[in-house]
C-alpha positions as CSV (number, residue, x, y, z in Angstrom):
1,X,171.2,55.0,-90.6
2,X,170.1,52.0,-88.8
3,X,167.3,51.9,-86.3
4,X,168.9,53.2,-82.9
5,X,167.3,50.7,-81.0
6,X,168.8,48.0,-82.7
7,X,172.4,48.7,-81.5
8,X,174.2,47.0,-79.0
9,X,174.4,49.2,-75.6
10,X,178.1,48.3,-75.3
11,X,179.0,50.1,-77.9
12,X,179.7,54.7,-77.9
13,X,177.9,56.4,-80.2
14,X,179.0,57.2,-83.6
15,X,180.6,61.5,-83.4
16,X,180.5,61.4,-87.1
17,X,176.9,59.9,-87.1
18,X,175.3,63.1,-86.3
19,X,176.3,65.1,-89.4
20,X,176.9,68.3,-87.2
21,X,180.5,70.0,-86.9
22,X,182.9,71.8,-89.0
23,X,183.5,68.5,-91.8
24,X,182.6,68.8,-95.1
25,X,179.7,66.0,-95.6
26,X,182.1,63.7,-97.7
27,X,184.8,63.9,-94.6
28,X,181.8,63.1,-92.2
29,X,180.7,60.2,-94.4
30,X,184.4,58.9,-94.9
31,X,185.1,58.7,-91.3
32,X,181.6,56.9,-91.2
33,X,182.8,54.4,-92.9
34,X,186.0,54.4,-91.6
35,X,184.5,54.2,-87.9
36,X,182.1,51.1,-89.2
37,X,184.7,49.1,-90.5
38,X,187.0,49.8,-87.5
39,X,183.8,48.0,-85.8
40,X,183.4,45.1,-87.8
41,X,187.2,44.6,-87.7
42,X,187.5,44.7,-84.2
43,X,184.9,42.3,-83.3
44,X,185.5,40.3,-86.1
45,X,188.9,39.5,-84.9
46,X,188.0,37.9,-82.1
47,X,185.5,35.9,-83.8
48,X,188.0,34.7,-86.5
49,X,191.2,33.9,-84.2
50,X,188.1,31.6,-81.9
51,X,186.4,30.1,-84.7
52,X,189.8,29.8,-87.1
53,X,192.9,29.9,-85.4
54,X,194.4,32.2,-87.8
55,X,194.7,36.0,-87.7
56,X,192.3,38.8,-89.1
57,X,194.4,39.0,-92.3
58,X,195.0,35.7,-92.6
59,X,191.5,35.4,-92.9
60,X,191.6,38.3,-94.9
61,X,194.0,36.1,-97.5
62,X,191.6,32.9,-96.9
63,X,188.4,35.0,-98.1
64,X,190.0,36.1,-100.9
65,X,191.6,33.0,-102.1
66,X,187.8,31.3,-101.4
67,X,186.0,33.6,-103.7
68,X,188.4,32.4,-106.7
69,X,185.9,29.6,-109.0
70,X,188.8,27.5,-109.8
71,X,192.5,27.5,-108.6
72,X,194.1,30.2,-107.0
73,X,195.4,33.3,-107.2
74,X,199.6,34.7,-108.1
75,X,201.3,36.1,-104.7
76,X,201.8,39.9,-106.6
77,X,197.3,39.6,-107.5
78,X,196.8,39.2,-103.3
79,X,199.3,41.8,-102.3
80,X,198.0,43.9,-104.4
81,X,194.0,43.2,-103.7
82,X,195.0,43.5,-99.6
83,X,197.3,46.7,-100.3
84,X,199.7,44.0,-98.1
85,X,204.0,44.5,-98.9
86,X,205.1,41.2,-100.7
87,X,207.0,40.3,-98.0
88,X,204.6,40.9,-95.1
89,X,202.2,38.2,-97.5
90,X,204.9,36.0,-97.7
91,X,205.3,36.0,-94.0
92,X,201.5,34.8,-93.6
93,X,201.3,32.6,-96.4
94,X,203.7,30.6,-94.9
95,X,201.8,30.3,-91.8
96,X,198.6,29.3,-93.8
97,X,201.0,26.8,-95.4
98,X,202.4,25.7,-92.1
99,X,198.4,25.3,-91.1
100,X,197.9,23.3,-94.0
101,X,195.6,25.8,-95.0
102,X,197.0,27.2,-98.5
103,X,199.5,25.3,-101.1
104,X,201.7,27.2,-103.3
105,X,203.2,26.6,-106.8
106,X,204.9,27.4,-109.2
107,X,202.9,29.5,-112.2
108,X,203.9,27.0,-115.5
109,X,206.4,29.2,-117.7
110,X,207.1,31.5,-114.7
111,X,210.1,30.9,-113.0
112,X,209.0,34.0,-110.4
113,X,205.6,33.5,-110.4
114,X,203.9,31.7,-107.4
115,X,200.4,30.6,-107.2
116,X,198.5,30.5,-103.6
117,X,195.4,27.9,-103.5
118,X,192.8,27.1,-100.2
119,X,193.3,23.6,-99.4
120,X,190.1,21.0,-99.0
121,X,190.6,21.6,-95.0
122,X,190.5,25.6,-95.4
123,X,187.5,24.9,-97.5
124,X,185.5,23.4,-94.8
125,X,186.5,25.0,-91.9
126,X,185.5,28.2,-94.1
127,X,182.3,26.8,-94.9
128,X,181.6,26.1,-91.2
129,X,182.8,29.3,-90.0
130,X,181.0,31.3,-92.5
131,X,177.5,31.7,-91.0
132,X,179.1,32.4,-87.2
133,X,181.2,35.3,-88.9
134,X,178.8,36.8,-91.4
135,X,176.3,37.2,-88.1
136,X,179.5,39.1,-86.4
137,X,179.6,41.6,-89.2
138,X,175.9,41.9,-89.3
139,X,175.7,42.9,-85.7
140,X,178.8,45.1,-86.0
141,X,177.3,46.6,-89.1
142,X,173.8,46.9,-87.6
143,X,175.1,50.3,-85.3
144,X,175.7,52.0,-88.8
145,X,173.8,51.4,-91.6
146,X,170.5,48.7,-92.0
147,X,169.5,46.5,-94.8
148,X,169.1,48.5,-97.2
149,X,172.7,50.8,-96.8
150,X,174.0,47.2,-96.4
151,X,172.8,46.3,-99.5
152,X,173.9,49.6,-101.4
153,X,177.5,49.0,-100.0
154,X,178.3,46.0,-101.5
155,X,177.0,47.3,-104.9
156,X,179.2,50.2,-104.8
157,X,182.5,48.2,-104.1
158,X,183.8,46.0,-107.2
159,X,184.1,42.3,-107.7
160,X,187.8,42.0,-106.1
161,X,188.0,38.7,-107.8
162,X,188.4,40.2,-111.4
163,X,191.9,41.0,-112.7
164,X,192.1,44.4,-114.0
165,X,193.4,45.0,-117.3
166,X,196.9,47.0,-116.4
167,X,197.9,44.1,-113.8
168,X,201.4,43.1,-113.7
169,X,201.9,39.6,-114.6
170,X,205.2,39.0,-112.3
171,X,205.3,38.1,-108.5
């Protein structure tokens, strides 16, 4: 766990923290987690619709879409890395569109298949967000785990980026 001093005094204590109670350790540990990430995403809301303009899974579409090396990504491949309903992602693509933040396309030989790329202007205001953001999560982060759990959580969650080998092919 992170150093208790270094948490912010606006924030309750952890219940799930302590490790005491009737839950099995992996239900204490899941609602850890569960509990830190309700954190980051609460805070991190704030800091994306002031620094962005866009909503917290908006955002959650723009990160994805900026970790791809070239292009962009089919409609079905995001739905299915945010666990979003087609039609919900439609919904906010077409804000991101509206923003200018996101073109789509048509995937060549695919008559169903659409492809969402970042423009040059979510690019930057990505890039310029970036630091202002990652500090949010850090300080959100900072109640639960330090460093060094930070570092073992992002080594235990998967590259979303790569295309797993049963993926459907249609949008």
């Amino acid at each position: 766990m992170a150093d208790p001093q270094e948490h912010p005094a606006d924030l309750p204590e952890c219940p799930f923290a302590e490790g005491s109670g009737l839950l099995p350790a992996e239900l204490r540990a899941w609602m850890l987690v569960l509990a830190a990430t309700g954190a980051v995403e609460q805070r991190l809301r704030s800091a994306v619709k002031e620094k962005l303009d866009v909503s917290h899974d908006e955002f959650l579409i723009l990160c994805l879409l900026a970790e791809q090396p070239e292009g962009g990504l089919r409609m079905t491949r995001v739905a299915e890395l945010l666990g979003r309903p087609k039609t919900r992602l439609t919904y906010q693509i077409a804000c991101l569109q509206h923003a200018g933040l996101v073109t789509r396309r048509s995937v060549c030989g695919d008559k169903r298949g659409v492809e969402v790329t970042l423009t040059d202007k979510a690019r930057r205001l990505l890039t310029e967000a970036a630091g202002p953001l990652a500090g949010t999560v850090t300080q959100s982060l900072a109640r639960f785990i330090g460093p060094d759990q930070r570092e073992a959580l992002r080594a235990l969650v998967p590259d979303l980026a790569e295309e797993p080998r049963t993926a459907s092919r249609t949008d």
